[in-house]
N, C-alpha and C positions, 0 to 999 in steps of 0.2 A: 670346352673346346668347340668352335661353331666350324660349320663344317665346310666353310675357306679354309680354315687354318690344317683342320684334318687333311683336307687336298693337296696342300703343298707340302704338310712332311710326308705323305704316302710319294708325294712324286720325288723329293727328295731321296726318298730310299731306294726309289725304283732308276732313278738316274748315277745317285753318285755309285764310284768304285766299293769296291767292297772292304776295302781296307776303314770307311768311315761309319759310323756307328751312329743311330740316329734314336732317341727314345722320346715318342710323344704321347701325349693323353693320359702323361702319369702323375696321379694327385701327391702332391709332397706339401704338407700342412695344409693355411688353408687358401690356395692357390695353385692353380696349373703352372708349369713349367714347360718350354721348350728347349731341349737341350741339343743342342749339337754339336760333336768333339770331331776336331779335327786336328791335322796331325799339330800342329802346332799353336791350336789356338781354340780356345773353349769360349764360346759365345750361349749367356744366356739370355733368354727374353722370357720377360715377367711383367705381367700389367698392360699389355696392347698400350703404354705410355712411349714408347720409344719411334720415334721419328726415322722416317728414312733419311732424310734430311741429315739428323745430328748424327745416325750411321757413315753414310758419307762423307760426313766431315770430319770426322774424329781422326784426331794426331794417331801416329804409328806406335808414339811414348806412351800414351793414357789407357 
């Protein structure tokens, strides 16, 4: 985890409600994880591969 990425889920944790759960910098095989649950939708990101781009675009269905 470089420490961009550390910054924004500390700031994520320090912003959102408490009712949202946030766990980062924890090794799961052999790759880091960012996980963030929220009440109705689990996003993970894996591999710094992921576009904001193809984020913002992606259907409501997929």
């Amino acid at each position: 985890m470089t420490s961009g990425e550390k910054r924004i889920a500390v700031r994520l944790v320090q912003k959102l409600d408490t009712d949202y759960l946030i766990w980062y910098d924890v090794p799961i095989g052999k790759k880091q994880r960012l996980m963030q649950l929220m009440r109705s939708l689990s996003i993970w990101m894996k591999d710094k591969a992921i576009a904001l781009s193809a984020i913002r675009s992606s259907e409501k269905s997929s």
